[in-house]
N, CA, C and O atoms as CSV, one atom per row, in Angstrom:
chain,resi,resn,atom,element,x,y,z
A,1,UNK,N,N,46.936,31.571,36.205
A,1,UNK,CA,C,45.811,31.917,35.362
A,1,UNK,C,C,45.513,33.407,35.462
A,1,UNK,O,O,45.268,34.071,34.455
A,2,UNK,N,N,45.544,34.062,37.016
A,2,UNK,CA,C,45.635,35.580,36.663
A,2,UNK,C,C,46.525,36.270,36.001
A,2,UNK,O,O,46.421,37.380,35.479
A,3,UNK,N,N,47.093,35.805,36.035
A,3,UNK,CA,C,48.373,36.600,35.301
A,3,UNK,C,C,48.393,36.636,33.535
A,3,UNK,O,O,48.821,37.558,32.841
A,4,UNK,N,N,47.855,35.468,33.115
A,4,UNK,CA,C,47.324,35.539,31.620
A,4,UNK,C,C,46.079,36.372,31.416
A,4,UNK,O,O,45.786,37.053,30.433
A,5,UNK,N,N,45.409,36.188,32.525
A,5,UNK,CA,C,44.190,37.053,32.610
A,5,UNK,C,C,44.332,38.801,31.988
A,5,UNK,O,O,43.943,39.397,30.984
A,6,UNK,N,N,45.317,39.247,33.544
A,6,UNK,CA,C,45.486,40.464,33.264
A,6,UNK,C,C,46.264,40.841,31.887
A,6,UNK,O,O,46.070,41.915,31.318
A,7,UNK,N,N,46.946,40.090,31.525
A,7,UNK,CA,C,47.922,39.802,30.036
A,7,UNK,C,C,47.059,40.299,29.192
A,7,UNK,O,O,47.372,41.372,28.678
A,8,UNK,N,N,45.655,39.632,28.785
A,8,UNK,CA,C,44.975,39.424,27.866
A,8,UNK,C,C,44.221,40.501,28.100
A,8,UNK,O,O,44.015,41.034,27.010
A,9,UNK,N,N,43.625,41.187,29.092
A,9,UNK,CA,C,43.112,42.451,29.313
A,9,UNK,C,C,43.535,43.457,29.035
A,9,UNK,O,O,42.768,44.361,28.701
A,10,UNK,N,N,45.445,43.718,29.096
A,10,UNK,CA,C,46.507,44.401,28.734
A,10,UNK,C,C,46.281,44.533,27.642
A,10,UNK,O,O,46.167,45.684,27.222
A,11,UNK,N,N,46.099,43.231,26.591
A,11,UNK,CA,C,46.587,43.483,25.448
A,11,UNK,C,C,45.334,44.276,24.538
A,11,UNK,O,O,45.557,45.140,23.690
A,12,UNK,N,N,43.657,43.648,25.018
A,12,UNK,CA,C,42.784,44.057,24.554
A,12,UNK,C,C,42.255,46.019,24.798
A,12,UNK,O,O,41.400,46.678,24.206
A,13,UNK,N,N,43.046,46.331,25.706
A,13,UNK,CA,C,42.551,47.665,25.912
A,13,UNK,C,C,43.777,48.184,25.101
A,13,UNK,O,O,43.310,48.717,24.095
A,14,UNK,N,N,45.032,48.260,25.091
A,14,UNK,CA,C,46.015,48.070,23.730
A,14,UNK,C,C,45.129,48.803,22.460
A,14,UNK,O,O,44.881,49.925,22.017
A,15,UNK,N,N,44.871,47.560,22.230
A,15,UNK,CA,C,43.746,47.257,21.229
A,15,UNK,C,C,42.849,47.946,20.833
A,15,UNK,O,O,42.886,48.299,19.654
A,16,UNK,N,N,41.699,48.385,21.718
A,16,UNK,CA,C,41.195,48.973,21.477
A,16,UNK,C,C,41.375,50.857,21.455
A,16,UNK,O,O,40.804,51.565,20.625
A,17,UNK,N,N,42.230,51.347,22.488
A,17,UNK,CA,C,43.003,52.017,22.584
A,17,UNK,C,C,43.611,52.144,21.279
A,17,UNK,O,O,42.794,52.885,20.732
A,18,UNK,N,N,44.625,51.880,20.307
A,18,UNK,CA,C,44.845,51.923,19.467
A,18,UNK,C,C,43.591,52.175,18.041
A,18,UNK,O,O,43.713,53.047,17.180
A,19,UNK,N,N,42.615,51.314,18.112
A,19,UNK,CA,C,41.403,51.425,17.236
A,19,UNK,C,C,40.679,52.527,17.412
A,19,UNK,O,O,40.376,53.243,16.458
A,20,UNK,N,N,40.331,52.779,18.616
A,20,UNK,CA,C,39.712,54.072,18.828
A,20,UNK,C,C,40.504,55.414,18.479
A,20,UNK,O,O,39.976,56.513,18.649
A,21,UNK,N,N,41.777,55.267,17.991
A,21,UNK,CA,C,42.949,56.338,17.873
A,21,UNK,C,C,43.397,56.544,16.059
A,21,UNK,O,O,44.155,57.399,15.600
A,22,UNK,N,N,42.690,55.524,15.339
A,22,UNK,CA,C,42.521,55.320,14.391
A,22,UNK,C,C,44.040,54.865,13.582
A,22,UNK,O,O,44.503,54.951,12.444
A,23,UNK,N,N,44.505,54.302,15.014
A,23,UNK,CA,C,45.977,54.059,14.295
A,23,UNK,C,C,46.335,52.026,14.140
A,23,UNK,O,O,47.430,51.469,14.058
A,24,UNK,N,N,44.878,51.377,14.152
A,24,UNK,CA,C,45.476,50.009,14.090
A,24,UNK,C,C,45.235,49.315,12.816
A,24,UNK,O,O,44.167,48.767,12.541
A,25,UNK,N,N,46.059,49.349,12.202
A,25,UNK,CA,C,45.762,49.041,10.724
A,25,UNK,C,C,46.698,47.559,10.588
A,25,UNK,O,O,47.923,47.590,10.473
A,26,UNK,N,N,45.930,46.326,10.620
A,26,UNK,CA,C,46.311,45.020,10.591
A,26,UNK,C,C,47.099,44.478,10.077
A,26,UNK,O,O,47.533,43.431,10.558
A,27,UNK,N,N,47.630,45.048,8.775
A,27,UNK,CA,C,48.381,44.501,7.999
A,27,UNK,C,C,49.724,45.390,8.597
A,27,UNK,O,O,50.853,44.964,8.354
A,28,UNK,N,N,49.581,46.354,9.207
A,28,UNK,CA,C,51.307,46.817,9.621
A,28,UNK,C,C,51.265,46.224,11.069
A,28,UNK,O,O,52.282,45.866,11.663
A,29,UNK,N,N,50.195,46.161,11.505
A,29,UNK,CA,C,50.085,45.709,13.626
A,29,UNK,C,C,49.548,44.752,13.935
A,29,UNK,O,O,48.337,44.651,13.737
A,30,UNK,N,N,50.340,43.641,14.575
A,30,UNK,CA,C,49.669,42.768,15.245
A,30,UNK,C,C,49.281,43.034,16.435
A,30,UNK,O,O,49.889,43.494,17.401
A,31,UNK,N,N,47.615,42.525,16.207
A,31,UNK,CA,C,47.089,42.893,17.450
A,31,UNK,C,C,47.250,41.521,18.432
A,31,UNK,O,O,46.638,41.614,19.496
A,32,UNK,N,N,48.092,40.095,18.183
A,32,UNK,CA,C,48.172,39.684,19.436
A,32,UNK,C,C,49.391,39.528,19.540
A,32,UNK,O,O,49.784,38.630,20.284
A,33,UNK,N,N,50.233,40.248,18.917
A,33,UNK,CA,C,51.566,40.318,19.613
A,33,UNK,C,C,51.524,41.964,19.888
A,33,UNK,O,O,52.106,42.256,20.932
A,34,UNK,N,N,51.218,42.580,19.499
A,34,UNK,CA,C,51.402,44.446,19.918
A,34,UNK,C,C,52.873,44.390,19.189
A,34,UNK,O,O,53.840,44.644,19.908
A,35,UNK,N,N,53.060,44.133,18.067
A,35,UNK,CA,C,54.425,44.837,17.569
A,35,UNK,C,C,54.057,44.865,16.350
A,35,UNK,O,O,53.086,44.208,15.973
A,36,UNK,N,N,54.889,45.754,15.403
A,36,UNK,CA,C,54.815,46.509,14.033
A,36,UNK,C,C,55.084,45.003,13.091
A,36,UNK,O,O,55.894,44.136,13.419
A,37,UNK,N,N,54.357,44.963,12.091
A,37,UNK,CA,C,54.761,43.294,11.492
A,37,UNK,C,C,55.577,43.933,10.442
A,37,UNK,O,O,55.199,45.026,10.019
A,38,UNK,N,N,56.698,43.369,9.944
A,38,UNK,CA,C,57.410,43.472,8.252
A,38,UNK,C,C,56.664,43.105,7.448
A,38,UNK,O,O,55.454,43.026,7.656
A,39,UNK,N,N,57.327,42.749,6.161
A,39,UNK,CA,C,56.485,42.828,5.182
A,39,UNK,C,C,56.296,41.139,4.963
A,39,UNK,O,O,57.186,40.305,5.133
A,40,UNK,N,N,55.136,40.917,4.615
A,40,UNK,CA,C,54.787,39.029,4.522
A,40,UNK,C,C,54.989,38.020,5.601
A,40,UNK,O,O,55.301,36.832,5.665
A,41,UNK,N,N,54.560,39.360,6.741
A,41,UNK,CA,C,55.003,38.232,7.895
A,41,UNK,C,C,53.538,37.870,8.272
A,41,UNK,O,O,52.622,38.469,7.709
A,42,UNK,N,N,53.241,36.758,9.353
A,42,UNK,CA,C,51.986,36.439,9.768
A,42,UNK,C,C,52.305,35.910,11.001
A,42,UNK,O,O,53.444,35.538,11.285
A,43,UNK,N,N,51.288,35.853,11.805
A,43,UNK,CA,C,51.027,35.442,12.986
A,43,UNK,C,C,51.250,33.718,12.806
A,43,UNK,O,O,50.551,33.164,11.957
A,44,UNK,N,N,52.126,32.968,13.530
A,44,UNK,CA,C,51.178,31.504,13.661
A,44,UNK,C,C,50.669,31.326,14.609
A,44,UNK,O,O,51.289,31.639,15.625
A,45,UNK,N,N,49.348,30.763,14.741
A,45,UNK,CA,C,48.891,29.797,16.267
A,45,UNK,C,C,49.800,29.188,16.691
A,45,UNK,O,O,50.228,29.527,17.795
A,46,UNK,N,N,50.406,28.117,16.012
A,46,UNK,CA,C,51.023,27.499,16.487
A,46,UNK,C,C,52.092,27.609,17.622
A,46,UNK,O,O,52.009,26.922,18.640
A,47,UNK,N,N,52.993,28.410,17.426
A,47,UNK,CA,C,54.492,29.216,17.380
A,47,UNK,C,C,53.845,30.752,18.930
A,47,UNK,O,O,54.271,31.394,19.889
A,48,UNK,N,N,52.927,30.575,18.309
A,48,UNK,CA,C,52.143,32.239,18.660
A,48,UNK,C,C,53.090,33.113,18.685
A,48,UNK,O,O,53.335,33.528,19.818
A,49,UNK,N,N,53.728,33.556,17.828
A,49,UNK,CA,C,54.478,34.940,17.258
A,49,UNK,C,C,54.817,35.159,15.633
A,49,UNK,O,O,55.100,34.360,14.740
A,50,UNK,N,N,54.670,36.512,15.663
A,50,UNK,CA,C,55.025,36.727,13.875
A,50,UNK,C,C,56.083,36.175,13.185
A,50,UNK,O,O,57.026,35.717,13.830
A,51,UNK,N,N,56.083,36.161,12.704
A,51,UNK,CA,C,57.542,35.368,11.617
A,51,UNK,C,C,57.768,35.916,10.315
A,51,UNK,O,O,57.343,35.498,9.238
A,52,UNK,N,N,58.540,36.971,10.569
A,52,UNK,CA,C,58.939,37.506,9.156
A,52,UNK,C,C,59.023,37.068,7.722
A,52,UNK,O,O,60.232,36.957,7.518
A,53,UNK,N,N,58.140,36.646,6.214
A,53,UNK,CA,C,58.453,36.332,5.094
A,53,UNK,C,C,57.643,35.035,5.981
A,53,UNK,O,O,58.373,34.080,5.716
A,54,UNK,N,N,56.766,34.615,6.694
A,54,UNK,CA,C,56.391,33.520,6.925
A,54,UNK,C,C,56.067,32.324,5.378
A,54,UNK,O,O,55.693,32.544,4.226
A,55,UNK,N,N,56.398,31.230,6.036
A,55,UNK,CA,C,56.526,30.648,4.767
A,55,UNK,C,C,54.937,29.077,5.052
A,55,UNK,O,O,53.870,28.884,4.469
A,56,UNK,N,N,55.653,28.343,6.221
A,56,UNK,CA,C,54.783,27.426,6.916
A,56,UNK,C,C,55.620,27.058,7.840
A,56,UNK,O,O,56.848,27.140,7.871
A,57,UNK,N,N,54.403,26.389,9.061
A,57,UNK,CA,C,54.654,25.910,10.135
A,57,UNK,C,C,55.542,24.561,10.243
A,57,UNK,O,O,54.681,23.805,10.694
A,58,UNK,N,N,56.609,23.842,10.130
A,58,UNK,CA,C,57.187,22.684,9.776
A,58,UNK,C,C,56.887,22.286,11.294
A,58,UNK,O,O,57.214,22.906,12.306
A,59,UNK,N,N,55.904,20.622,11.142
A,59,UNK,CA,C,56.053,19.649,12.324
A,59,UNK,C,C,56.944,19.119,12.330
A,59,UNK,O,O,57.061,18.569,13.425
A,60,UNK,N,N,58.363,18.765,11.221
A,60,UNK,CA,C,59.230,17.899,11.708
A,60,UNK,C,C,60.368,18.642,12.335
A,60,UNK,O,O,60.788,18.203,13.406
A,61,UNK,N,N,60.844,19.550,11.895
A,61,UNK,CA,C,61.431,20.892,12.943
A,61,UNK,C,C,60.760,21.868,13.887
A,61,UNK,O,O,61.281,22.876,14.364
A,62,UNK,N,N,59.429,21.389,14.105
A,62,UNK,CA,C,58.562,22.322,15.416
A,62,UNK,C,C,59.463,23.765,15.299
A,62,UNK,O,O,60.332,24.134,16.089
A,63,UNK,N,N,58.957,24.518,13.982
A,63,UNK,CA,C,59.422,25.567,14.029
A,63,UNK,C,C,58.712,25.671,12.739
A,63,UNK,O,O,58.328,24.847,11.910
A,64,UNK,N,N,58.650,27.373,12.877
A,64,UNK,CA,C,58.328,28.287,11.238
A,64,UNK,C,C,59.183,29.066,10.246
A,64,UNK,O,O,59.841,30.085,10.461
A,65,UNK,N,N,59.063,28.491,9.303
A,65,UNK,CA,C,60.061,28.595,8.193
A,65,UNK,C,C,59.651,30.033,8.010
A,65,UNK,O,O,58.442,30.259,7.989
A,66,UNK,N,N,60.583,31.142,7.862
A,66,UNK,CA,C,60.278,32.237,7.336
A,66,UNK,C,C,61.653,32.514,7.082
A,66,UNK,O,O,62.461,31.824,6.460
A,67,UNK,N,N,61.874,34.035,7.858
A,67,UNK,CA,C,63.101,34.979,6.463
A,67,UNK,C,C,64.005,34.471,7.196
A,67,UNK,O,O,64.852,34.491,6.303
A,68,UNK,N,N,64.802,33.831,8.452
A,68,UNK,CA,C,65.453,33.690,9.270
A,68,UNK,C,C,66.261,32.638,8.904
A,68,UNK,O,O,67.468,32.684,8.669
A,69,UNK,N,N,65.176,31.236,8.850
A,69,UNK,CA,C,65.600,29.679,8.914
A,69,UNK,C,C,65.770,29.463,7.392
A,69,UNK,O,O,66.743,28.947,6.843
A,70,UNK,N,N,64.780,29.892,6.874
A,70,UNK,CA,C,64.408,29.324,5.125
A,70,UNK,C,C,66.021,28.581,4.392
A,70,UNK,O,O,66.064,27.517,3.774
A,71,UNK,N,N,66.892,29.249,4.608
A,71,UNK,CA,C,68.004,28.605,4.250
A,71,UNK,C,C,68.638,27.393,5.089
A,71,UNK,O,O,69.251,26.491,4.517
A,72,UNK,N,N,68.545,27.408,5.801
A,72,UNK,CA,C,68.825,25.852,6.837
A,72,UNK,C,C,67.780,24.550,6.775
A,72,UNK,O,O,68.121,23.367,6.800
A,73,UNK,N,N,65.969,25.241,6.657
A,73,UNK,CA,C,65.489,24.423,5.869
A,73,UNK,C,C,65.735,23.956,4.590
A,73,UNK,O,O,65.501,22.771,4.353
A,74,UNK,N,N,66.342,24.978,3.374
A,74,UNK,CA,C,66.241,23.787,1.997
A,74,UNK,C,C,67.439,22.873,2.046
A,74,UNK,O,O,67.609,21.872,1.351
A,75,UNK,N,N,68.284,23.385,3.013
A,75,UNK,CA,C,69.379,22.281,3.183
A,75,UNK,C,C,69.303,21.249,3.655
A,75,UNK,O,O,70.057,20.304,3.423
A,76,UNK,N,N,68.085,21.270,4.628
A,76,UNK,CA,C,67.550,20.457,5.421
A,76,UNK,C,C,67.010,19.313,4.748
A,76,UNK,O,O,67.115,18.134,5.087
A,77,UNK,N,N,66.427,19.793,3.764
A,77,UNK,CA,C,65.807,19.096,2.464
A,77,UNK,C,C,66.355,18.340,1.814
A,77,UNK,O,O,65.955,17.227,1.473
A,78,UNK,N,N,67.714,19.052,1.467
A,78,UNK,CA,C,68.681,18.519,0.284
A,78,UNK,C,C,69.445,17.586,1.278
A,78,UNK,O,O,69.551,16.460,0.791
A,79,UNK,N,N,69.884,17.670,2.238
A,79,UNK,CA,C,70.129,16.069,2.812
A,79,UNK,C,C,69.462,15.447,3.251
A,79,UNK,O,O,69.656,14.249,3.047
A,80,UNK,N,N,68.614,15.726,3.868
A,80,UNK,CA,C,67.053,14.124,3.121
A,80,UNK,C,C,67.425,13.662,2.143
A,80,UNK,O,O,68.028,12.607,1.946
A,81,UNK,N,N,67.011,14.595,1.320
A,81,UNK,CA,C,66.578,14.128,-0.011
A,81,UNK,C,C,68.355,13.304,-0.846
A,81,UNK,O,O,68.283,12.705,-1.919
A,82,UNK,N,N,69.328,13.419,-0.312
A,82,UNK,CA,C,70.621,12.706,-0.503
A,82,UNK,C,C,70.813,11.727,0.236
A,82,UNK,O,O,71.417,10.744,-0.193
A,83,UNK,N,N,70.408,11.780,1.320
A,83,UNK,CA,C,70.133,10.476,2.634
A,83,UNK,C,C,69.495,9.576,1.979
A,83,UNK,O,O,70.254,8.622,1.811
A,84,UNK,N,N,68.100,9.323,1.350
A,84,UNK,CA,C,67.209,9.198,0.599
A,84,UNK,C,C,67.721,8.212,0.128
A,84,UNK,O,O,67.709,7.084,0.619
A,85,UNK,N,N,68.348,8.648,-1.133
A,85,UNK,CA,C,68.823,8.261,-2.420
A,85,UNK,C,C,70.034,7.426,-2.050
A,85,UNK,O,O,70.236,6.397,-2.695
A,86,UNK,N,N,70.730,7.719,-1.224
A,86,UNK,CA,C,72.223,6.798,-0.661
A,86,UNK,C,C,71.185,5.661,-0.303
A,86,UNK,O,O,71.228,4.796,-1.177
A,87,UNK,N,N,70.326,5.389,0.622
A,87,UNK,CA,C,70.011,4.842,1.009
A,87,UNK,C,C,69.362,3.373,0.349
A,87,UNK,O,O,69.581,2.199,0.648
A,88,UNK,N,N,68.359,4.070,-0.806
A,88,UNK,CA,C,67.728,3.448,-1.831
A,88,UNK,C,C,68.618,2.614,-2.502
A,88,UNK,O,O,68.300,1.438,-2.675
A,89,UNK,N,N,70.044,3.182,-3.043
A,89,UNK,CA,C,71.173,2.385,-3.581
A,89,UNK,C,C,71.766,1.621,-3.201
A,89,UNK,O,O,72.356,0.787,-3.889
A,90,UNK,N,N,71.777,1.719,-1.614
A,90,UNK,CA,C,72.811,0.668,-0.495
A,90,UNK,C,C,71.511,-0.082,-0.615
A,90,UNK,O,O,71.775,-1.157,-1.152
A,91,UNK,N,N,70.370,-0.003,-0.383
A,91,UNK,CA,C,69.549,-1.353,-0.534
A,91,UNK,C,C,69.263,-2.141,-1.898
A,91,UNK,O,O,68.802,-3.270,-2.064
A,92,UNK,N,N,69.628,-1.313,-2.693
A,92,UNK,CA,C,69.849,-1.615,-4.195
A,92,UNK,C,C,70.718,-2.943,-4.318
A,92,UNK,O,O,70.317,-4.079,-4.571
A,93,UNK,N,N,72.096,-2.475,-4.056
A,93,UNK,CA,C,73.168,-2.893,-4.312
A,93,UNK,C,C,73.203,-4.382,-3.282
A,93,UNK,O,O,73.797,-5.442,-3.479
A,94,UNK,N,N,72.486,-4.036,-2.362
A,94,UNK,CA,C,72.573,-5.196,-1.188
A,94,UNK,C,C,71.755,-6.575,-1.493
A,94,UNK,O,O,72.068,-7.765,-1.486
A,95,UNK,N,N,70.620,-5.884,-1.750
A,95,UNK,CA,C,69.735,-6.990,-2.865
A,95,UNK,C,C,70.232,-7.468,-3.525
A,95,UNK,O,O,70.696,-8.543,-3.145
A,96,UNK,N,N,70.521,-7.019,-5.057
A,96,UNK,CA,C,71.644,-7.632,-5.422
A,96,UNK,C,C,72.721,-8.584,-5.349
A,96,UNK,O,O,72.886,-9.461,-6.198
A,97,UNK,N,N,73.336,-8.447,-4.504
A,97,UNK,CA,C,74.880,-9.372,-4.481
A,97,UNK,C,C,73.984,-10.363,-2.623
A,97,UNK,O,O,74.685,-11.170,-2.012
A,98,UNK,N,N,72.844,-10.111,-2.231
A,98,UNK,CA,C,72.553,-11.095,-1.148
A,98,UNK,C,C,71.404,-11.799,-1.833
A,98,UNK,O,O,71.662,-12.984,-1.627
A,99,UNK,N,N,70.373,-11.751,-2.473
A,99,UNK,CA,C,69.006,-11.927,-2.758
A,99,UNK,C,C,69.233,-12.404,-4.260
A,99,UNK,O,O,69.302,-11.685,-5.257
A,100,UNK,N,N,69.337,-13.883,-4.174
A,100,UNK,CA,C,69.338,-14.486,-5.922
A,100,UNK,C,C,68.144,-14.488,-6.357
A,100,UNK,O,O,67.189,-14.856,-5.673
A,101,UNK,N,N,68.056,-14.059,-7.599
A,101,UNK,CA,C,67.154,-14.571,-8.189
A,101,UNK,C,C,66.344,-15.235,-8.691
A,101,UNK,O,O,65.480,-14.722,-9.402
């Protein structure tokens, strides 16, 4: 617990240090990570670090979609979403030829 302590003391004199210097301007600096942000990135709680092109927090990959993943997520998607549909048809088809009418 001291050690987050002094962390958080670190980061707030940072902080203010920087504000008083007239150099902390929010949209280029995160003030709880202390690093320069790109462009459309945001902080998550979640994650607690910036994420470049942040997009959202995904609970089913416990991870944040931004400029990095975004392509492994819609793929991620598109076989669901083909898993899905195979699936729907094999129960289709199974009904069918087991389940008279």
């Amino acid at each position: 617990m001291q050690q987050k302590y002094n962390n958080l003391s670190y980061t707030l004199g940072t902080v203010v240090a920087l504000a008083e210097a007239d150099c902390l301007d929010p949209r280029i600096f995160c003030t709880l990570c202390l690093v320069r942000k790109p462009l459309r990135s945001k902080h998550c709680s979640i994650c607690d670090c910036c994420v470049a092109k942040y997009d959202h927090h995904c609970v089913w990959i416990a991870s944040c979609i931004g400029a990095w993943n975004q392509r492994y997520f819609v793929s991620f998607l598109f076989f669901l979403f083909t898993f899905v549909l195979w699936m729907s048809y094999g129960t289709f088809v199974y009904w069918s030829l087991h389940c008279p009418t």
